[in-house]
N, C-alpha and C positions, 0 to 999 in steps of 0.2 A: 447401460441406459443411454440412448439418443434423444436429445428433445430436437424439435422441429419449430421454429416460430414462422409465425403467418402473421405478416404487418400490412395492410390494404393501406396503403397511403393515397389514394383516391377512391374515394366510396361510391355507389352508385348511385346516380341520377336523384331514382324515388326514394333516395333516405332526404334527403333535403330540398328538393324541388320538384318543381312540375315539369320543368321544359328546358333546352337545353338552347347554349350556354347557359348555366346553374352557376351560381358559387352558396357558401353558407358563410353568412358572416355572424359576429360576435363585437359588439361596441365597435360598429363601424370598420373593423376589419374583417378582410376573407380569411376563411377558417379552413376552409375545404375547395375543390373546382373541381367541376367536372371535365370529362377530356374534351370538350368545343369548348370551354372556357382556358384553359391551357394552351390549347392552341393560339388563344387569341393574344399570348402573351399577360395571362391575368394568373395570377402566383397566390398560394398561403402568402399570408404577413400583410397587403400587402392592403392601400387603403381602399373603402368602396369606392371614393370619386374618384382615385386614380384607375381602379376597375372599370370603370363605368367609362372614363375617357378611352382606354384604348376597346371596349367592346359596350357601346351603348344600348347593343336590345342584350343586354346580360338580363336575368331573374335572379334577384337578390330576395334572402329570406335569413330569418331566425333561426343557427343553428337549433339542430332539435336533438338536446343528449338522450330524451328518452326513444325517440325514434330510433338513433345510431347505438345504443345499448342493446332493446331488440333486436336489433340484426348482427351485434355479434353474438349474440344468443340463441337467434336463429342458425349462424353460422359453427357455433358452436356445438349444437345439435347434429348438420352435418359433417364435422369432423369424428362423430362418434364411429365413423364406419372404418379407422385408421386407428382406432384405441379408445378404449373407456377412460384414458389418463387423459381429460383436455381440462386445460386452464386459461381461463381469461386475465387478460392482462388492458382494461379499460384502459382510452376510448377505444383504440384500433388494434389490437394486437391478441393475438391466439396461440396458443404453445401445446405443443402433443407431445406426448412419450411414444416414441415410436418402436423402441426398443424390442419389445415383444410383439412386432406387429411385422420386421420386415421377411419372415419368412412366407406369411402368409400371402404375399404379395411378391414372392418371388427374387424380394433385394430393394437394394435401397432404391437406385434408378426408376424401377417402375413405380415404386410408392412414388417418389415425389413427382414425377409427372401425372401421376393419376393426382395428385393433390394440386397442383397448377393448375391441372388442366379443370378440375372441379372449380376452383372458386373464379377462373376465369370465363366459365360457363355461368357460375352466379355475376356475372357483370363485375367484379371485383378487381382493380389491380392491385399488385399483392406481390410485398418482396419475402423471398424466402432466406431462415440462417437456420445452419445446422449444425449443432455440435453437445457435447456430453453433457453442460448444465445448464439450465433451463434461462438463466441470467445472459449466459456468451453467447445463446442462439437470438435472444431479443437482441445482441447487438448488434451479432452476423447484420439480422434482418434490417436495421436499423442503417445499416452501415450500406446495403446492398450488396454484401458480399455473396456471391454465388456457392450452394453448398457444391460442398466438395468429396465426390464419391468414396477415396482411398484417402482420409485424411488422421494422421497417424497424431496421435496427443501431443508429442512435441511441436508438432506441424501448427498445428492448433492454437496452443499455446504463441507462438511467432505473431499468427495472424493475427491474434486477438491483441494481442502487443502494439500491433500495426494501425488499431480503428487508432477515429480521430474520438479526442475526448468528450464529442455533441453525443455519441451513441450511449453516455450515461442519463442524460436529460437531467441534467441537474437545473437547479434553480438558475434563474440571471446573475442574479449578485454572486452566485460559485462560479459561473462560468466568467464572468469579468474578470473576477480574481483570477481563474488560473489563466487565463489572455495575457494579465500585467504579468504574470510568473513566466510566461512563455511555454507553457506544457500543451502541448498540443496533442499527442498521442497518450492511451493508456500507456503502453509501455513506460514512459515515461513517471507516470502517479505509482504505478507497482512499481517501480525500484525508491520510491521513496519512504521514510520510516512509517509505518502505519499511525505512531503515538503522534508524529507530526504532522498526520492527514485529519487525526481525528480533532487535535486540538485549532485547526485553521478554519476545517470543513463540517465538524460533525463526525458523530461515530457512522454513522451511515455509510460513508463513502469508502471506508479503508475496509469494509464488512462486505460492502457489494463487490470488492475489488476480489477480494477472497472467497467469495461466492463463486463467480464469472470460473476461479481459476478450480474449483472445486476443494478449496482446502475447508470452508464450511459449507455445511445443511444449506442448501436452499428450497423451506418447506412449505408448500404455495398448496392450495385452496382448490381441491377439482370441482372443476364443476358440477353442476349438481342437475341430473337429467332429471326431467319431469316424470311426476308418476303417469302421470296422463298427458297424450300429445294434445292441444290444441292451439293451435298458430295462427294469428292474424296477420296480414299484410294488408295496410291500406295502398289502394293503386295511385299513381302519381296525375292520372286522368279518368274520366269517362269510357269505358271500353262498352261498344254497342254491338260489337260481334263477337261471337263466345270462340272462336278460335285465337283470338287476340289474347285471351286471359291466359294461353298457357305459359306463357312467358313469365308472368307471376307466380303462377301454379307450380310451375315448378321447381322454383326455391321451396315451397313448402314440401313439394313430394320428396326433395332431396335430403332436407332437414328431415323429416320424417325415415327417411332409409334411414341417416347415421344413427336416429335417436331406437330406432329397432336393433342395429347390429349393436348400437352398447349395450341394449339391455338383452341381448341375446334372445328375439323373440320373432314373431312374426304376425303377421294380421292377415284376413280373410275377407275385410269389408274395410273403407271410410269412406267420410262424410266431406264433398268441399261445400260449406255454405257463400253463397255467393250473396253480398249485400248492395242491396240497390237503392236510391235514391229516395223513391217518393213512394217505393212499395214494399211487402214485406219479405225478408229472405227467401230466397230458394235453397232446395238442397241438392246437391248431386253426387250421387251413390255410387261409389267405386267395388267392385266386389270381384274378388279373384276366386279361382275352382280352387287352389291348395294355398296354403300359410305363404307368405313373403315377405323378404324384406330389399328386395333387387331394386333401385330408383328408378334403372331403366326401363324398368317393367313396368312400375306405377305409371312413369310418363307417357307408355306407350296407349297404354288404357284408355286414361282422361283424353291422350290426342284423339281416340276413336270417338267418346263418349261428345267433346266438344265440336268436332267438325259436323253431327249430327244434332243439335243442340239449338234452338230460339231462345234467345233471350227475353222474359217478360218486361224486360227494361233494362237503361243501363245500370253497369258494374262499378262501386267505387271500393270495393275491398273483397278480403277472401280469408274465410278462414277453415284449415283441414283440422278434423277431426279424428284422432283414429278410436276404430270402433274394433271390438271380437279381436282383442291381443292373446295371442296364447306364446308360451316357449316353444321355439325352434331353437334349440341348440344345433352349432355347424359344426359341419364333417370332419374329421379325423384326417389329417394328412398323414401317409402312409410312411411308415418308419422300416430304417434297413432297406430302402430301396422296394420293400413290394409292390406288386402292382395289383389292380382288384382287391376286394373286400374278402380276405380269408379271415376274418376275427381276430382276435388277439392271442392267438394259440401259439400262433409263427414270432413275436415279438415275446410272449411270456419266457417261450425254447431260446431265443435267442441272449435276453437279459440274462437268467439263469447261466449260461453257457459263459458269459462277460464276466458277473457276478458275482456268481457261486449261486446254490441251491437257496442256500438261507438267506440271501436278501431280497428273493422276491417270493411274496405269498399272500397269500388273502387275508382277508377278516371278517369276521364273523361274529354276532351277538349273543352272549351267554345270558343266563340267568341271574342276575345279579343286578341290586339297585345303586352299588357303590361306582363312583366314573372309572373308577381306577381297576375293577375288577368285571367288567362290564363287556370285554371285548378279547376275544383270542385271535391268534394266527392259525392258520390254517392253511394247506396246504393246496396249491392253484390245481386244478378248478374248483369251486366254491359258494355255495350259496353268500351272500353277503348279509348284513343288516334285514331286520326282520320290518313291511313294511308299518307294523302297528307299535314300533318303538316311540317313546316319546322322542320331543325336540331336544338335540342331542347337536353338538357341534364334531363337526369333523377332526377338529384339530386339538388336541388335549395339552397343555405343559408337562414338562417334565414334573415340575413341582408344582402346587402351587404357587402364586405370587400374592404377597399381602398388598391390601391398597390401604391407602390413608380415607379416614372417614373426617367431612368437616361439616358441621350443620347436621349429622346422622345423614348424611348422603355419602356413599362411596365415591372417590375419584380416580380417574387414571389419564392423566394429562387433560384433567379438567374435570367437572362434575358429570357423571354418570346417570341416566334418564334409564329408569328401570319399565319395562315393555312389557311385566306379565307378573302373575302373583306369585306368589312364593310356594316352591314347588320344596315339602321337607322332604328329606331323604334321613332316614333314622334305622340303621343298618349294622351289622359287622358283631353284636354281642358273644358272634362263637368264633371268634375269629382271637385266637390269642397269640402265642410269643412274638415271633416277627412280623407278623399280618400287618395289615394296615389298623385292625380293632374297630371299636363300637364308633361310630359317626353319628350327629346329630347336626344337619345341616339344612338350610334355606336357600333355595339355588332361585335365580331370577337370569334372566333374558336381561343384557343389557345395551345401549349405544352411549358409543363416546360423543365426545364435540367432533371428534373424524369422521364419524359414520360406521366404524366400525360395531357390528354385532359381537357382545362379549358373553359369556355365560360365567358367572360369578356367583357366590355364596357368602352366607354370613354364619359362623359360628360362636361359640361361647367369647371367642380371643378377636371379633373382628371378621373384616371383610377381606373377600381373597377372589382371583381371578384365576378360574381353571383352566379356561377353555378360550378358543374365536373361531366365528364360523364362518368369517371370509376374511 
C-alpha cells in the first residue's frame, strides 16, 4: 500500500475572494494569500494592517470554511480517477491510496505527474508526500519533501526521522514545550520512551509517532462519493460572455470524471445550470453519442457548446448535474504479455500450466437453498451463476462467524443497519451423518458503520456473518 497526500497550501482566488491580491483572514489575521498577495510580501500569520501597509488595494474577507470544505470535496471527487481509497484530511489536505492504482497508469512517475499536473490545472498550489502510511505522507507533504520514485523503507524511515517536529501540527503549548526541551526533529521524539511522551504530551503523540512508522493501524474514513453528482460553484464575478465560464466549468467537468471512474460508470447526457442574477436559470445540455467518463472529452464539448452560446444575462454560479449514469466497467489490461483481445482462454492455458489443473476452474449454481451447498466447481469453460438467482454474495467464510447482539441488534465493529427482510432458508432434513443437516435460518442483507455490504443470519443460538459482497 502507497498513500499519496495532496496539501494545497495556497488555495485559489474564488474560494475566498473576488479579485486579486486576495488574502482570508480570521480575528484580524491572514489566514490564507493568494499568489499577487504573496508576492507582495503579505504571509499567513501575519496581522491585516501590517498586510494592508506593505499591499494597500489588498481584498480582505472572512475566511469561509464552508466554501474551503466544498472545494476539498470537490477536489476530492476529482481524485476519484487515481483510486476509490481517497480520504480527507480538513482544512487543506487529500490522501490517496495509490497502491492499486499504479499499474494502471503505467508506474508511479506518470501518476504523480498526471496528479500535479491535474490540480495545478484546478488553480491549486499543492505539495506532494509519498510514502507507505497515510500519516508519513501527510508529513512528506507538510514538510515539502519531494516524493521519491525508488524509495526503499529503510530510506523512508531516515527521511521521516529527518522532518522538523511542525510537520506534527501539535497544539502551541506542545510545541513550546518541545522548543524549551530542544527536540527539533521527529527522530528525535521516536528515540524517546513512548510512556514518557505520553505522560508530558498525551497518549496521542507516541500513537501518531507509531502510526507514521507503521507499527500501528492507521484507520481513516474514505470518503464518501455521492450517489448523485450535483456540484455548485459560485463564480468569484459577473461573467457576461459564455466562453469566460469554462474556466469554472471545468473543475466541475473534472470532478465529475474522478466521481464516474470511482464509481465505475459512465454517462450519456448532463446538465450545466447556469445561475443568473435578476433572472431565472438556464440550462445547458451536454450529451455524448456513447457512455463516458474522459474529462477531457466533457471539456472539449462544453468548449464547442459555449463559444456558440448568448447569454440571457450575466453568470454568478454553476451547477453540473449528472444525468443517464449507467456502468461502464473498464478494460482488462492484458496479462502474459498478449496483445489483442483473444478472451481469456490464452491466460485460463497459461494459469493452469503455472498452477496445476485443479486451482483454476469455474463455478456454477446447483440446486440447493443451503449457502454452503449452493455452488460447485466445474470445470473451465463454463456456464457460471444462473441470472435469476437470488442476492447472494460473492464471497462466503470459511465458517461462519458469530456476532454479538446488543439492544437485539447484531454488531460487527459497531451496530449493523439491516437493508432487507428476512429471507428464511429452512433446508437440509434429509441430509444426515456428516452433512451439514436440517437449517432453520433468517438471512438479511446488511451495512456496517464501514459501508461494508454483509449478508448475515440469525438462528435458534444468535446472529452469525456468512458472507461480504465487496
Amino acid at each position: 500500500m502507497r498513500w499519496l497526500a495532496l496539501r494545497m497550501f495556497r488555495l485559489p482566488i474564488e474560494v475566498f475572494a473576488a479579485r486579486a491580491p486576495a488574502v482570508a483572514v480570521t480575528r484580524g489575521r491572514v489566514q490564507a494569500a493568494d499568489a499577487a498577495a504573496e508576492a507582495l510580501g503579505v504571509l499567513p500569520g501575519q496581522k491585516l494592517s501590517s498586510a494592508l501597509g506593505l499591499a494597500p488595494q489588498l481584498a480582505a474577507c472572512e475566511r469561509d470554511l464552508l466554501r474551503e470544505s466544498a472545494a476539498l470535496a470537490r477536489l476530492a471527487c476529482w481524485a476519484g480517477r487515481f483510486s476509490p481509497q481517497v480520504c480527507l484530511a480538513p482544512p487543506d489536505e487529500l490522501l490517496i491510496d495509490i497502491g492499486g492504482s499504479l499499474r494502471l497508469f503505467g508506474g508511479l512517475a506518470p501518476l504523480l505527474q498526471q496528479a500535479a499536473a491535474g490540480v495545478a490545472a484546478e488553480a491549486y498550489s499543492v505539495s506532494l508526500g509519498l510514502a507507505s502510511t497515510p500519516l508519513a505522507a501527510q508529513w512528506f507533504a507538510r514538510a515539502g519533501v519531494a516524493p521519491e520514485l525508488t524509495q526503499r523503507p529503510a530510506d523512508e524511515q531516515t527521511q521521516l526521522a529527518e522532518l522538523p517536529v511542525a510537520v506534527l501540527g501539535l497544539d502551541e503549548r506542545s510545541a513550546r514545550r518541545l522548543a524549551v526541551l530542544g527536540i527539533e526533529r521527529v527522530g528525535t521524539l521516536q528515540a524517546l520512551p513512548a510512556a514518557s511522551l505520553a505522560r508530558r504530551f498525551g497518549p496521542a503523540l507516541p500513537m501518531q509517532l507509531a502510526q507514521a512508522r507503521g507499527e500501528l493501524p492507521d484507520l481513516r474514513r474514505c470518503f464518501d462519493f455521492p450517489e448523485c453528482f450535483s456540484e455548485y460553484l459560485e463564480l468569484p464575478a459577473r461573467v457576461e460572455q459564455a466562453p469566460m465560464l469554462l474556466f469554472g466549468a471545468r473543475r466541475l467537468l473534472q470532478a465529475l470524471a474522478g466521481w464516474l471512474n470511482a464509481r465505475g460508470a459512465g454517462l450519456q447526457q448532463c446538465v450545466l445550470e447556469l445561475e443568473h442574477e435578476d433572472k431565472d436559470d438556464s440550462r445547458l445540455v451536454l450529451g455524448f453519442a456513447a457512455p463516458t467518463r474522459d474529462g477531457e472529452r466533457l471539456v472539449r464539448v462544453l468548449r464547442e457548446r459555449l463559444d456558440r452560446l448568448e447569454l440571457v444575462a450575466p453568470v454568478v454560479g454553476l451547477r453540473l448535474v449528472a444525468e443517464r449514469i449507467e456502468a461502464m466497467p473498464g478494460e482488462s489490461v492484458p496479462m502474459f504479455g498478449e496483445a489483442g483481445t483473444q478472451g481469456i482462454a490464452p491466460v485460463i492455458e497459461r494459469l493452469r500450466a503455472r498452477l496445476g489443473r485443479e486451482a483454476v476452474h469455474g463455478i456454477a449454481t446447483v440446486a440447493g437453498h443451503r449457502p454452503e451447498c449452493s455452488t460447485v466447481a466445474l470445470d473451465w469453460p463454463q456456464e457460471t451463476a444462473s441470472s435469476e438467482a437470488p442476492l447472494r454474495p460473492l464471497w462466503l467464510l470459511r465458517e461462519p462467524r458469530p456476532l454479538q447482539e446488543q439492544a437485539g441488534r447484531p454488531h460487527h465493529d459497531g451496530p449493523l443497519q439491516l437493508l432487507t427482510r428476512p429471507e428464511r432458508i429452512e433446508s437440509g432434513w434429509w441430509d444426515t451423518g456428516e452433512g451439514l443437516g436440517d437449517i432453520r435460518r433468517d438471512y438479511h442483507v446488511a451495512r456496517s458503520v464501514r459501508g461494508e455490504w454483509l449478508w448475515i443470519y440469525r438462528d435458534a443460538s444468535g446472529w452469525w456473518l456468512q458472507g461480504l459482497f465487496a
